[in-house]
N, C-alpha and C positions, 0 to 999 in steps of 0.2 A: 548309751549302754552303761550300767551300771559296774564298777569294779566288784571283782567278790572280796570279801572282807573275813578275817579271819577274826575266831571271838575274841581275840586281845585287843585286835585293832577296832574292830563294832565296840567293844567297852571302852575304848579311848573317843572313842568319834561320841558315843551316846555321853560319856562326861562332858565331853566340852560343850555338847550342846547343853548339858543341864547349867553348866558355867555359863554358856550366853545366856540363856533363857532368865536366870536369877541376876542378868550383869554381876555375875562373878561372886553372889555373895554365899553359893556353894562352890568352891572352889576344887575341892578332893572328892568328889561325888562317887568316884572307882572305887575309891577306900574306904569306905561312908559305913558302916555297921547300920548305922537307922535308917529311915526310912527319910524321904525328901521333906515331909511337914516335921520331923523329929530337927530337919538341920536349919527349919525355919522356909522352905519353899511356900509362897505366896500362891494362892490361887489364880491370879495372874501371870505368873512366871509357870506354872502345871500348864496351864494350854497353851502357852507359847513353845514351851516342851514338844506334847501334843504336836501343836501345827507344826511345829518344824519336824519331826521325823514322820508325821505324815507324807509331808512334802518329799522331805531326802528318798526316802524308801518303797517310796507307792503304794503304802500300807493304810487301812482304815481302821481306825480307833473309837471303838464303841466306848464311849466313856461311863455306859451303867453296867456294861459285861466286863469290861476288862480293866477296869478302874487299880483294881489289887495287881494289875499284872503291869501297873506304873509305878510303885513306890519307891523301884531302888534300881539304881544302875544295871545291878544283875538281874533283874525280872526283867528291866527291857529288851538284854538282850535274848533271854531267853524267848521270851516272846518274839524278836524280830525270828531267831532263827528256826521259829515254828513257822514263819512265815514262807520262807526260804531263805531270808536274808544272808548271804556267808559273807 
């Protein structure tokens, strides 16, 4: 059973994951004005992204439709919470 999540807390839980996923080398990713490739996000560290909040959330990420709804900590969660995600 999934806990429901509140957006401050879904924007803290989707930063850290952007923090793993780059081993740390976005670190403020909540804070982040640009976009993940603007802070240097690796196309290898994007689908590690990807898979991990695929996994977390039970969500499926079309990577050619929703590509633009991954760039920034706050599109994901707006995206997760179209999903149902709270």
């Amino acid at each position: 059973m999934t806990v429901p999540l509140r957006n401050d807390e879904l924007t803290t839980t989707i930063a850290e994951m952007v923090a793993t996923a780059t081993d740390g080398t976005i670190g403020d990713a909540a804070d982040a004005t640009g976009t993940f490739a603007d802070a240097g996000m690796t196309s290898l560290s994007f689908l590690r992204l990807v898979d991990a909040i695929e996994i977390a959330y039970g969500v499926e990420i079309d990577l050619e439709n929703d590509l633009e709804r991954m760039r920034t900590v706050a599109s994901i969660v707006d995206f997760l919470t179209e999903y149902g995600v709270r």
